[in-house]
VOGU-3710 file (C-alpha; in Angstrom, 3 decimals, decimal comma):
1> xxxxxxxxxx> 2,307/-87,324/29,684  -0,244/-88,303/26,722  -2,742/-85,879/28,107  -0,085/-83,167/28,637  0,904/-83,066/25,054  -3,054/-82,886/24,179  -3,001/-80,153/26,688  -0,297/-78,403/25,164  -1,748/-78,890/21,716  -4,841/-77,226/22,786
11> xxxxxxxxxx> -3,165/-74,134/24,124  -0,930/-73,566/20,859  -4,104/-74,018/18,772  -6,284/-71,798/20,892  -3,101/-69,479/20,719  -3,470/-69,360/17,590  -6,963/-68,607/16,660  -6,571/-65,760/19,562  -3,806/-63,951/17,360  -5,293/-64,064/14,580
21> xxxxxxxxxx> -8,170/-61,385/15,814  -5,766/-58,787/17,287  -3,040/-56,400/16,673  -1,813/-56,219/20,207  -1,717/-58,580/22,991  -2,041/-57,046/27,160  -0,928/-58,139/30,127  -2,642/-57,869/33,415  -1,259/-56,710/37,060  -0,573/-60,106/38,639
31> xxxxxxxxxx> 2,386/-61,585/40,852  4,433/-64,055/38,342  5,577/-66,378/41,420  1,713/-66,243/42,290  0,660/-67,302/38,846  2,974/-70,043/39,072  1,803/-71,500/41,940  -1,921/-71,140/41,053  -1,240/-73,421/38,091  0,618/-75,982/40,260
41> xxxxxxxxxx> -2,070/-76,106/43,028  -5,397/-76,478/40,765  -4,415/-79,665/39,702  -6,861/-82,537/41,295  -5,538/-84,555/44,435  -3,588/-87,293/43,069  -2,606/-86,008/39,601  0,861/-83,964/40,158  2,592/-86,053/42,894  5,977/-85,583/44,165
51> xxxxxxxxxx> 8,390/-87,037/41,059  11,805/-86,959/43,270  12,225/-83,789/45,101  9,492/-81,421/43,115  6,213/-82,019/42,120  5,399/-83,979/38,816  4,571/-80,551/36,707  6,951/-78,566/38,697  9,207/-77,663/35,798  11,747/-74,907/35,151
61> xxxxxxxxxx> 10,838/-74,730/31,650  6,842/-74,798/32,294  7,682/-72,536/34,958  9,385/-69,557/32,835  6,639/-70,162/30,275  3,738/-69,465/32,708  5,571/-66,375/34,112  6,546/-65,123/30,671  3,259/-65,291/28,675  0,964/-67,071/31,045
71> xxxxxxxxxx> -0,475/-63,195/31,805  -1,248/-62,183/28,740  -4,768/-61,583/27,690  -6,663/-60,672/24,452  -9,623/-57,847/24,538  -11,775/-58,623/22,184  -15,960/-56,789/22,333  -14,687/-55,286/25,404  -13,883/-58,627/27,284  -10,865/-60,213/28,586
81> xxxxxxxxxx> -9,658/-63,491/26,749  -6,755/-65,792/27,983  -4,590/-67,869/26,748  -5,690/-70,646/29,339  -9,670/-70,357/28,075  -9,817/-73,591/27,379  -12,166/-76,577/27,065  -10,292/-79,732/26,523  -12,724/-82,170/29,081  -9,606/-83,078/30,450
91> xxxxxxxxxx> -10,055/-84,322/33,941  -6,827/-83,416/35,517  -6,129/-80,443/32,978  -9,512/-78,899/32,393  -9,190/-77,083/36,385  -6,110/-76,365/35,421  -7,188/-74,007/32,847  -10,146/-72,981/34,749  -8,423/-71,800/37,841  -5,407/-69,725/35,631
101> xxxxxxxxxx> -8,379/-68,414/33,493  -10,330/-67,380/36,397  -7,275/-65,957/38,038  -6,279/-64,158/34,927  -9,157/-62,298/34,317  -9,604/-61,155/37,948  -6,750/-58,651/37,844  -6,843/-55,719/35,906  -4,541/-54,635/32,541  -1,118/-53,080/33,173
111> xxxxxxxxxx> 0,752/-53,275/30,149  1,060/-54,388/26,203  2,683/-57,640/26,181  5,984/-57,651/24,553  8,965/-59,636/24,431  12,144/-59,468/22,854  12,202/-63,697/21,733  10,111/-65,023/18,973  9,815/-67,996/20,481  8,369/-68,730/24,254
121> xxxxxxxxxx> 9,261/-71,852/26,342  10,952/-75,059/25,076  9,035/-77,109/22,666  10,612/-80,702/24,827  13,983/-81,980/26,417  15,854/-84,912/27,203  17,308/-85,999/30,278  18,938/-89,409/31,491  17,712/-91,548/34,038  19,680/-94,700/35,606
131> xxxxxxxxxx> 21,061/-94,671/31,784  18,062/-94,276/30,018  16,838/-91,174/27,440  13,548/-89,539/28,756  11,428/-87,234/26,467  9,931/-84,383/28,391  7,256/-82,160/26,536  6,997/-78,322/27,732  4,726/-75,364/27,094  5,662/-73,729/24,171
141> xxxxxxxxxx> 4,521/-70,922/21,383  6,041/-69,779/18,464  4,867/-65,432/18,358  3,688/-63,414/15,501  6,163/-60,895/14,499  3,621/-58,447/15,540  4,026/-59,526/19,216  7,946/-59,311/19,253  9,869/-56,164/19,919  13,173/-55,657/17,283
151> xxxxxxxxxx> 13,555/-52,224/18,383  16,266/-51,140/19,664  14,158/-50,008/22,759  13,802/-52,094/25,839  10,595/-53,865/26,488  10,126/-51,437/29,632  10,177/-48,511/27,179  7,903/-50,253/25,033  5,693/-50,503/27,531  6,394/-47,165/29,093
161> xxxxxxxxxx> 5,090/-45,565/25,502  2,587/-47,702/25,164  1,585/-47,294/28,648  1,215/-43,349/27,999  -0,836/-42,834/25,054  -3,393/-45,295/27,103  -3,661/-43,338/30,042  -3,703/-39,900/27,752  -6,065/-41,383/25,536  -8,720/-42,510/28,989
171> xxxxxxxxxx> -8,269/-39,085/30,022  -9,340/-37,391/26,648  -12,112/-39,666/26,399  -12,992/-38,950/30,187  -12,612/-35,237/30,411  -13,665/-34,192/26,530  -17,474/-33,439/25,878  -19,653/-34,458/23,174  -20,253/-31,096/22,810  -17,020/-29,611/22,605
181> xxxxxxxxxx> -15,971/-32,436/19,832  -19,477/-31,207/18,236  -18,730/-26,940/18,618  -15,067/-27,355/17,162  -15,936/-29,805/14,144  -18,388/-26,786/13,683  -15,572/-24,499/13,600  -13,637/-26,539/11,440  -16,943/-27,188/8,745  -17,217/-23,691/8,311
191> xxxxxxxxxx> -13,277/-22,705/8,308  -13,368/-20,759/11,205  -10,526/-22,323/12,858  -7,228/-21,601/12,083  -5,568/-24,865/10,637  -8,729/-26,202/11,621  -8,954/-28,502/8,862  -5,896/-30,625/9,450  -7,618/-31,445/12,121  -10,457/-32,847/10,910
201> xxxxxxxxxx> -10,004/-36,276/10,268  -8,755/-36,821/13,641  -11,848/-35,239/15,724  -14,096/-37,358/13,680  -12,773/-40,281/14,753  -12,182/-39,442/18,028  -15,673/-38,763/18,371  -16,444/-42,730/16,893  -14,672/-43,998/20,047  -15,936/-40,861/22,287
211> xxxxxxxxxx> -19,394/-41,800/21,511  -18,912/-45,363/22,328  -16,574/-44,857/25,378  -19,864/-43,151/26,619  -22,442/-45,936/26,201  -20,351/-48,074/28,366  -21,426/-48,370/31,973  -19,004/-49,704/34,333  -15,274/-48,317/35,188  -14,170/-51,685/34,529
221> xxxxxxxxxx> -15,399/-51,617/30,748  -13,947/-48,187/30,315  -11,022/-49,504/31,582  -10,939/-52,526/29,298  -11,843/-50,349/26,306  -8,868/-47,944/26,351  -6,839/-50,552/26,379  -8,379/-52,091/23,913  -8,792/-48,948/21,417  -5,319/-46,961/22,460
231> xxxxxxxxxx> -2,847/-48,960/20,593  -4,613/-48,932/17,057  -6,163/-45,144/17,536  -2,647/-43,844/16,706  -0,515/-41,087/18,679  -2,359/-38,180/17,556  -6,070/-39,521/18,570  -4,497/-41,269/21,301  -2,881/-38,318/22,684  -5,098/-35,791/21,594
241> xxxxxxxxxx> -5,339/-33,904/24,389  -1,959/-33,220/24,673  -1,889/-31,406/21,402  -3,228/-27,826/21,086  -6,386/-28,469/19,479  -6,615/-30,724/22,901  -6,026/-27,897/24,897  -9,242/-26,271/23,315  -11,194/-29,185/23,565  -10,334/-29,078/27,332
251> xxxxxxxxxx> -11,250/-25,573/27,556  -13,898/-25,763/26,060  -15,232/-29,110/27,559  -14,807/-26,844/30,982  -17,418/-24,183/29,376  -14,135/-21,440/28,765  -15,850/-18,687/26,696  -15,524/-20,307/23,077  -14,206/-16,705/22,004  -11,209/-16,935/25,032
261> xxxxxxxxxx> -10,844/-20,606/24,221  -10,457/-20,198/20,354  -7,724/-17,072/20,901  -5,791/-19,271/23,444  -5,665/-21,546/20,541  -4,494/-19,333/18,094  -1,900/-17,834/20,400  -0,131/-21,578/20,034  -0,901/-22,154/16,133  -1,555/-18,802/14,357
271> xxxxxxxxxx> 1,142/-16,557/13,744  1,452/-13,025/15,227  -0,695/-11,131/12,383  -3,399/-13,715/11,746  -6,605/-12,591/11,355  -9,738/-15,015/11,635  -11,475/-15,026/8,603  -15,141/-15,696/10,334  -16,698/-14,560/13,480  -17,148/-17,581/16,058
281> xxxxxxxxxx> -20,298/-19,115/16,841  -22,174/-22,405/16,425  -25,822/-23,570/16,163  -26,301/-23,707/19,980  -24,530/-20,260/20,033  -27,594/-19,466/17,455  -30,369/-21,194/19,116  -29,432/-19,220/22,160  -29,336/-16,312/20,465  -32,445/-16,800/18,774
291> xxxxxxxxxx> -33,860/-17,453/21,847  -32,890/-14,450/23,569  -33,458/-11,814/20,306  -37,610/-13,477/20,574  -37,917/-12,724/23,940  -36,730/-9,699/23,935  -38,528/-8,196/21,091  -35,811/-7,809/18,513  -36,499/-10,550/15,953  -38,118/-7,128/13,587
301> xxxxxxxxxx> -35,274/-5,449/14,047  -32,743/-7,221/11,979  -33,837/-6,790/9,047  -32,353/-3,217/8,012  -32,244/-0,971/5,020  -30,976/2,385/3,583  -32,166/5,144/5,690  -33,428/8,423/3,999  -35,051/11,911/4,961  -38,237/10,285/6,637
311> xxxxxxxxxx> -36,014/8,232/9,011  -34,245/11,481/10,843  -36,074/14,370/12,541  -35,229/17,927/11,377  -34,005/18,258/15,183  -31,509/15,798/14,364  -30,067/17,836/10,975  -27,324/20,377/10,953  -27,506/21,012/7,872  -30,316/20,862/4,879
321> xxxxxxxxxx> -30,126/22,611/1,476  -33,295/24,408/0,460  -34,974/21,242/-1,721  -34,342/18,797/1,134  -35,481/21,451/3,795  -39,070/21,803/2,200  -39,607/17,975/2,288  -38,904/17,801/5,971  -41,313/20,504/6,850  -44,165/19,813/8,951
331> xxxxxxxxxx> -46,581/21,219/11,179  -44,635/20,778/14,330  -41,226/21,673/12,601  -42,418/25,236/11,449  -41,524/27,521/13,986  -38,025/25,669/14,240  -37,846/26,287/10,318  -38,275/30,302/10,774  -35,789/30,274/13,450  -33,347/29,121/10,794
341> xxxxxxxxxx> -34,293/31,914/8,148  -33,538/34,430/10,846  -30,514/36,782/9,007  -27,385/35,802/11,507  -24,175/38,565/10,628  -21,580/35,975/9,379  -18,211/35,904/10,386  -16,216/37,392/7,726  -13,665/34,402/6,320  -11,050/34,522/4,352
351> xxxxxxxxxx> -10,522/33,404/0,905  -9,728/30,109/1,688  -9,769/29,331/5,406  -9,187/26,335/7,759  -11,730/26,172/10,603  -12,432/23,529/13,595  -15,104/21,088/12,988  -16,968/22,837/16,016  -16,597/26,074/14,775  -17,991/25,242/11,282
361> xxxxxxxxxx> -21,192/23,566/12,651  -21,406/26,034/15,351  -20,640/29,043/13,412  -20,931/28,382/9,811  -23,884/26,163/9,154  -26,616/28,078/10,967  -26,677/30,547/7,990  -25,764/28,321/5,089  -28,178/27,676/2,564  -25,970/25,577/0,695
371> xxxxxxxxxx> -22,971/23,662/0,815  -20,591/21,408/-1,888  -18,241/18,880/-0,660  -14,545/19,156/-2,302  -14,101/14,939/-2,163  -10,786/13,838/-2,633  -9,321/9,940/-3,265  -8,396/10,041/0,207  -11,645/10,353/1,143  -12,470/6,601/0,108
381> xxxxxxxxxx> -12,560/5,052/3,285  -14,647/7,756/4,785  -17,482/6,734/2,490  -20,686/6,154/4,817  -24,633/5,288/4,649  -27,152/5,450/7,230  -29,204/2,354/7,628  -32,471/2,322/9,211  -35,101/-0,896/9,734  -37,193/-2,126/7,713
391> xxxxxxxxxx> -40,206/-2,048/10,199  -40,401/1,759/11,793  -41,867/0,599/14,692  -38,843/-2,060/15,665  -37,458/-1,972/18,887  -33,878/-0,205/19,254  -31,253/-2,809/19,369  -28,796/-0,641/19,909  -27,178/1,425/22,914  -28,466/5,159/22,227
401> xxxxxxxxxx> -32,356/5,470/21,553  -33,001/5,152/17,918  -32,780/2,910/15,914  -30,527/4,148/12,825  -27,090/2,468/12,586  -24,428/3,463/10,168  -21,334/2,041/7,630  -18,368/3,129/6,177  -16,900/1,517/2,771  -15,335/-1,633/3,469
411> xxxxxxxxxx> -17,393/-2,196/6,667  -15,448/-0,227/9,050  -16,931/1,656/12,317  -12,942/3,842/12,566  -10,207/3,206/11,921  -9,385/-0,602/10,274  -5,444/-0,066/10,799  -5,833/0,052/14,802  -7,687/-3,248/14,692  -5,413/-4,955/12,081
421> xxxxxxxxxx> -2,590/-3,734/14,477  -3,971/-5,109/17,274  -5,142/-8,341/15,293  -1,491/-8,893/15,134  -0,779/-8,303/18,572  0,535/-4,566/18,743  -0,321/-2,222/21,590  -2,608/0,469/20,087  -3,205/2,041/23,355  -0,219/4,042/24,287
431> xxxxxxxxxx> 0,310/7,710/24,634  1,606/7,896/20,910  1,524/5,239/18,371  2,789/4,876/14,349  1,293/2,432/12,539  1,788/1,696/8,783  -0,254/-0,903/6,528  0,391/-1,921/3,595  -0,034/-4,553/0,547  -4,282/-3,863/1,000
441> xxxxxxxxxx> -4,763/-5,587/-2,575  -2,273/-8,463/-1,967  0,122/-7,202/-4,860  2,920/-5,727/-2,445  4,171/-9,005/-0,627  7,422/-7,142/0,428  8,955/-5,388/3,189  7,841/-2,409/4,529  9,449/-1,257/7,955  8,195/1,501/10,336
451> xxxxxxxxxx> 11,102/3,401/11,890  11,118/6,487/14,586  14,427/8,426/15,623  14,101/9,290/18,929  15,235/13,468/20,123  18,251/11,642/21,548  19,232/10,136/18,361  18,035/6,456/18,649  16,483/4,811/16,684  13,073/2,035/16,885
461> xxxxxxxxxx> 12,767/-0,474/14,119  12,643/-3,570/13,080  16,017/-4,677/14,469  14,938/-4,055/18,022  11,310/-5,661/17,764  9,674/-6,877/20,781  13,020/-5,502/22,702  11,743/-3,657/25,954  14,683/-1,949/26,771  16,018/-0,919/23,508
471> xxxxxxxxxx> 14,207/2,714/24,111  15,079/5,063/27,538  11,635/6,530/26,665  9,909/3,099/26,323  9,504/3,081/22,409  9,244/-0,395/21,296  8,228/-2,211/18,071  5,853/-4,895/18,868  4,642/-6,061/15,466  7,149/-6,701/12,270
481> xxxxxxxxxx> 5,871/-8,004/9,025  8,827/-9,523/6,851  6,123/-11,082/4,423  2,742/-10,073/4,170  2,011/-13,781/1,800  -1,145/-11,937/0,138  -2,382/-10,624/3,455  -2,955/-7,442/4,767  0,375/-6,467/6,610  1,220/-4,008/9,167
491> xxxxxxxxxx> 3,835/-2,600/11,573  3,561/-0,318/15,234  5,648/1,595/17,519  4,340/2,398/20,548  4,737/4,314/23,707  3,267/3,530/26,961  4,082/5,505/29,686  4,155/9,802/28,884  6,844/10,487/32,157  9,149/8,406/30,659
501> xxxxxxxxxx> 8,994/10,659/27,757  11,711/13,047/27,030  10,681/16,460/25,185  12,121/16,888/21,964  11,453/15,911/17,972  10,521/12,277/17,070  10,930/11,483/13,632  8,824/9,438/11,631  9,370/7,262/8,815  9,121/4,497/6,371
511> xxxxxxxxxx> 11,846/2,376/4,778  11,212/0,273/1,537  13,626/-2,597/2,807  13,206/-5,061/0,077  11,387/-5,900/-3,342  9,372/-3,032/-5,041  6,525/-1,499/-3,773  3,536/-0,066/-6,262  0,871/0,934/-3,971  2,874/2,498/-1,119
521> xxxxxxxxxx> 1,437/2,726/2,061  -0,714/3,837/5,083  0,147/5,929/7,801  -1,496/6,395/11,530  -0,256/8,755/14,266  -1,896/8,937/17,356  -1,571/11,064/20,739  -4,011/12,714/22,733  -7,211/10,483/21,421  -6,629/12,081/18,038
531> xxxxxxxxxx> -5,722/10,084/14,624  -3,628/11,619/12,200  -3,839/9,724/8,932  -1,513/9,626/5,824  -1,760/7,841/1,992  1,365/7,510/0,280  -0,504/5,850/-3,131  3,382/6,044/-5,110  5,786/3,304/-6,206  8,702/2,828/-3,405
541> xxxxxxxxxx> 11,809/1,446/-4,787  14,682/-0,792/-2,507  16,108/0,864/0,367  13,805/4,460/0,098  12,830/6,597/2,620  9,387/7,981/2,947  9,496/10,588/5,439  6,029/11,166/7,270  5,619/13,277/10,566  7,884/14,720/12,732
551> xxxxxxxxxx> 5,943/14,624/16,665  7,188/17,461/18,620  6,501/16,628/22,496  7,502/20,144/24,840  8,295/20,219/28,400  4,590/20,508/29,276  3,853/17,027/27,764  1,827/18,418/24,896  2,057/16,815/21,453  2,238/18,873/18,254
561> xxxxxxxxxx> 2,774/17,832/14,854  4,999/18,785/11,434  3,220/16,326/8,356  5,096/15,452/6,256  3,443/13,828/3,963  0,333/16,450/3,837  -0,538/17,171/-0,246  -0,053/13,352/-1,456  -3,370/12,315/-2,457  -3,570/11,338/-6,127
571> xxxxxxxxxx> -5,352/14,031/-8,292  -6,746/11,697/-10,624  -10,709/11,779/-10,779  -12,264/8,319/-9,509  -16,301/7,767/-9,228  -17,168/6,259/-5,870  -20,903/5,580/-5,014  -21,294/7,333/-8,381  -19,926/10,389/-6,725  -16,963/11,657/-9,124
581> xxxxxxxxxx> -13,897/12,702/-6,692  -11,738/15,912/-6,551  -14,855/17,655/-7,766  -17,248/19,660/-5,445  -20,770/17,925/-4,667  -23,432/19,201/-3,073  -24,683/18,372/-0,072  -27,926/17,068/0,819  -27,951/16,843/4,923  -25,599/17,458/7,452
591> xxxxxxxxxx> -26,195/15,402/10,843  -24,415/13,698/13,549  -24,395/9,854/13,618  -27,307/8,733/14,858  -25,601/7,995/18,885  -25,571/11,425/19,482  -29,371/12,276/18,099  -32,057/13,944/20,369  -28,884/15,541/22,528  -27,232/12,144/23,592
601> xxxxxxxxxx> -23,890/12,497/24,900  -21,085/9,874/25,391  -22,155/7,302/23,774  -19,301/6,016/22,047  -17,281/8,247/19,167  -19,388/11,033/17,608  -19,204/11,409/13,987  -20,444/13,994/11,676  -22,225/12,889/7,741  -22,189/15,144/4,780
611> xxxxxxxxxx> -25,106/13,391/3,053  -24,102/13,644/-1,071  -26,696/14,083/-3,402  -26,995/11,292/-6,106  -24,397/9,349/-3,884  -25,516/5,440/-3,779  -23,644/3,101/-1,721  -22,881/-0,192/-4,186  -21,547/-2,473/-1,475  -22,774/-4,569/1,111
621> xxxxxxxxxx> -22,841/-2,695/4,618  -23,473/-4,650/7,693  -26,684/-3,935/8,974  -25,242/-3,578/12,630  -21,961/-3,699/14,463  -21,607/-5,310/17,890  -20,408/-2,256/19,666  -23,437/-0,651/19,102  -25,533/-3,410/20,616  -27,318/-3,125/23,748
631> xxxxxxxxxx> -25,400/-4,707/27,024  -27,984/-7,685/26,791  -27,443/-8,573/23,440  -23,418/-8,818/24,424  -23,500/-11,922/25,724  -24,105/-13,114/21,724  -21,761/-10,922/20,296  -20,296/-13,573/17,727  -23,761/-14,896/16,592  -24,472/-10,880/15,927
641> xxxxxxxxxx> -21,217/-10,277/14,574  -22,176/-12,851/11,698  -25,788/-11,512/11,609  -24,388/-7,837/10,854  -22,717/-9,130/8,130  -25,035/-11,585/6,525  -28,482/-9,788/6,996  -28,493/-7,693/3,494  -29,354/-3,986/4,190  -32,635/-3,041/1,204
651> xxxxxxxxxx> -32,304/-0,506/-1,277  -34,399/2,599/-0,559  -35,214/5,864/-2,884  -33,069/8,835/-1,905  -30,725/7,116/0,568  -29,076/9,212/3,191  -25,021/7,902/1,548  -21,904/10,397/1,752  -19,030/11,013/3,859  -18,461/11,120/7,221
661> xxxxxxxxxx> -15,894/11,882/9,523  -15,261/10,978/13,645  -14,802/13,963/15,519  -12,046/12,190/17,292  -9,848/10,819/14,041  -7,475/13,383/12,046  -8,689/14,641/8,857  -9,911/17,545/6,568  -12,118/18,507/4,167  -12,514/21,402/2,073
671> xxxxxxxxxx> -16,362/22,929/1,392  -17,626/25,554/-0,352  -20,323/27,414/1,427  -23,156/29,685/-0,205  -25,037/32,199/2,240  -24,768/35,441/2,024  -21,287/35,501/0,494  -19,657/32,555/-1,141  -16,499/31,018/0,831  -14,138/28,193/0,358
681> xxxxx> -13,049/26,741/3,799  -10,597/23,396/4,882  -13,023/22,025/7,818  -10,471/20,611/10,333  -11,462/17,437/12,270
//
């Protein structure tokens, strides 16, 4: 037994050393009774005769040893390691270890190795024979804590858990791209993705092990290595693809639109009203893009600038007082010029009268010869510039022919309520909608709520939300804002279908439900492709009231309106793109926008410009919006959606800057006209 016990000596020792260089110890897939009987048959003929009834080394205690722990492996630079890799030059031992390390490492991982006992086999024995005390030494190891489970958990559920995060962790590596980890660390650099940057830490060092999962070449090494790398990763790495910014790498690893992948994202994490702060795209997204604007001729047309007289065609003005006239003159234009001059009877107005937008370019402006703007504060958002290219010659990115875009203050196309609404997930395309936004400066972090009493008496708000049957009509209130936290907030009521309908008064309003409002609040009401808009710029104070439209709907299905809350623009005076409001200015050029020059029709909403002289726009328009791009320019919508924004539009002399109006959106303005009599008139849009 000499050469046992040196045996013995040289497993607990090479034990030893092997712990020392890992956190976790494995098992592989083998039969125990098999092991067993591999390590009694590789001993050499003649060196574990039959000692009674067994065989000299057939022990119980050896026996439960070998079974217990004789499976368990170390992975160590992506190979296998036993606990029987041994070389002791023992003659009847030495095959021993060869033929348990050899049938060891033939089987592949199934498990950690744990165990519930500290201590594994019996160190030695005694047992009497024919009177007489015989010593018997044993296999035996004394475990690190670190191997030894004092959880309250079973070594199966160890295992189990254990187990799980390997097999999640195989199939992240397996099924998520280099270039999906790449695109949303992207995101994430340049806080694009909501939450994003919680995230960060983790992806990066996923990525460490992605990028060396992938250099490996064989199953088996892949195998080996998320084993290996699973149980010190952690459960959020290891199980990364079960968490939701796993569910986007997967999409997006699959080639999901990035756009549809990032919003299926945000419908987990991001609450109702979140709004992303930057458009998506990432350098491939702008090498493609790139790409595609060079071959297709557009690279001069991004860089934009103010437009003024020389960038619009007289055929293209409605309107031109008598100084601006003279400079568009030319030889071609003169016979179009005369036609003007020609003495047309006017229609006799009243005093002070309202008239269509039609009717005032149809009827009015043909014999104007000049015309002053009454701007009010409620005109601030209608604020507008044309801009125009920097190279003439550029080709047209857009969808009409020319190649004059246009912006209102605050970069806005129409109306920035209906896409904040439907930013936070309300339904802006029913047959009537009320919207209300409020805390716009980040001052009024309180509750607002939009309410509507129905002509049979009930009533829509904020105790209802989201309820589909709380209406007979189908009313329903599908966003409510309890607290805005410094961000734009707002609330909509909705309905859907007009036969469901019932004729009668609906009654609009807005209740101050907590805190103190300064600023008060906007107002939309929409039916029949028309926006009615409303300001209500005063303090609000717990529990008030604000009364703004009453909707009458007859039994033909035709929507009229009662405002309420006409007359509440602030009279103070304000200077906006050094244009001084509730004072008349005079207007430069009247014109369409620029989608509906040369006699285009239907190309998206049609707006109309009253051009103010001396007005300068002091902000920083996007050169472009994506919905006036070209269909094959759609496809890199977010790359231009960024460009708009960060290509800076050049200051030019004499910029065409004013305010404009969508012939679609409700809202007036009041002109005074000089022709051959002098009238006041509220143009009605």
């Amino acid at each position: 037994m000499g050469n046992f016990i040196k045996f013995k000596k040289a497993l607990q020792k090479h034990f030893d050393e092997m712990q020392k260089q890992t956190t976790h110890l494995f098992e592989v897939n083998v039969d125990k009774d098999e092991l067993w009987n591999t390590y009694l048959n590789s001993f050499p003929i003649g060196t574990n005769n039959i000692f009674r009834k067994r065989r000299e080394h057939d022990c119980s205690c050896c026996r439960q040893f070998v079974k217990n722990i004789g499976a368990a492996v170390m992975i160590k630079n992506n190979k296998i390691h036993t606990i029987w890799e041994l070389n002791i030059g023992d003659e009847t031992y030495q095959p021993v270890c060869d033929a348990l390390d050899i049938y060891v490492k033939s089987h592949t991982i199934s498990d950690i190795y744990t165990t519930k006992f500290s201590k594994i086999g019996t160190d030695y024995n005694f047992e009497e024979i024919d009177g007489k005390a015989y010593k018997w030494d044993h296999f035996f190891l004394e475990l690190p804590d670190k191997f030894v489970n004092t959880s309250n958990s079973s070594n199966e559920e160890v295992k189990g858990q254990f187990r799980d995060t390997r097999n999640v962790f195989k199939r992240s590596l397996d099924e998520i791209t280099m270039d999906a980890l790449n695109t949303i660390l992207e995101l994430i650099n340049s806080n694009t993705l909501y939450k994003g940057e919680e995230w960060k830490g983790v992806l990066t060092e996923f990525k460490k092990y992605k990028k060396e999962y992938d250099k490996l070449t064989s199953d088996f090494e892949k195998d080996l290595y998320a084993w290996e790398k699973s149980v010190t990763a952690g459960i959020a790495i290891g199980r990364i693809r079960n968490h939701s910014i796993g569910t986007l790498l997967i999409n997006v690893s699959e080639d999901m639109d990035l756009d549809t992948a990032v919003k299926k994202y945000e419908q987990i994490v991001a609450p109702s009203n979140y709004k992303r702060p930057k458009a998506i795209f990432t350098k491939k997204m702008l090498e493609d893009a790139k790409k595609t604007i060079t071959e297709l001729g557009y690279m001069d047309s991004l860089q934009r600038r103010f437009a003024n007289l020389n960038d619009i065609s007289v055929n293209n003005v409605l309107f031109a007082n008598r100084s601006v006239a003279r400079k568009m003159i030319d030889s071609d234009d003169l016979f179009s010029q005369m036609e003007k001059d020609v003495v047309v009877s006017p229609k006799k107005f009243s005093k002070i009268e309202e008239i269509s937008a039609q009717d005032f370019i149809d009827k009015v402006l043909p014999t104007a010869k000049e015309i002053e703007a009454f701007v009010e504060n409620k005109h601030e958002k209608n604020f507008v510039s044309m801009i125009a290219p920097v190279n003439p010659d550029a080709k047209t990115m857009f969808k009409w022919s020319n190649g004059l875009s246009w912006a209102y203050s605050g970069n806005i196309t129409d109306s920035d309520m209906k896409q904040n609404v439907k930013a936070a997930g309300g339904n802006v395309d029913g047959v009537l909608r009320f919207s209300i936004q409020w805390n716009e400066d980040g001052h009024d972090n309180y509750d607002l709520d939009a309410h509507c009493i129905e002509p049979n008496g009930n009533e829509i708000f904020f105790g209802n939300c989201r309820k589909p049957d709380v209406s007979s009509y189908g009313g329903q209130l599908d966003v409510d804002i309890i607290n805005p936290c410094g961000k734009v907030a707002v609330e909509n009521i909705t309905w859907h279908d007009l036969s469901r309908m019932k004729p009668g008064t609906y009654r609009f309003f807005v209740n101050q439900f907590s805190g103190a409002v300064k600023h008060g609040f906007k107002a939309e009401i929409e039916f029949n492709g028309e926006i009615y808009s409303f300001d209500y710029d005063k303090p609000m104070r717990t529990s008030q009231n604000v009364s703004v439209a009453e909707v009458v709907l007859n039994i033909n299905g035709n929507f009229t309106i009662k405002e309420n809350l006409a007359g509440n623009s602030s009279i103070s005076t304000r200077e906006i793109w050094g244009v001084n409001t509730n004072q008349f200015a005079p207007v430069s050029v009247i014109s369409y926008s620029p989608n509906y020059f040369d006699d285009q029709r239907g190309i998206g909403h049609r707006h109309v410009f009253f051009f103010l002289k001396d007005c300068v726009n002091n902000e920083e328009p996007n050169g472009f919006y994506n919905e006036f791009l070209k269909k094959d320019l759609q496809k890199h919508k977010r790359v231009f959606e960024a460009l708009g924004a960060k290509c800076h539009v050049e200051d030019t002399e004499d910029q065409l800057s004013g305010i404009g109006f969508s012939m679609t959106k409700r809202a007036d303005l009041v002109v005074k006209v000089k022709g051959e009599t002098e009238r006041i008139m509220k143009i009605k849009f």
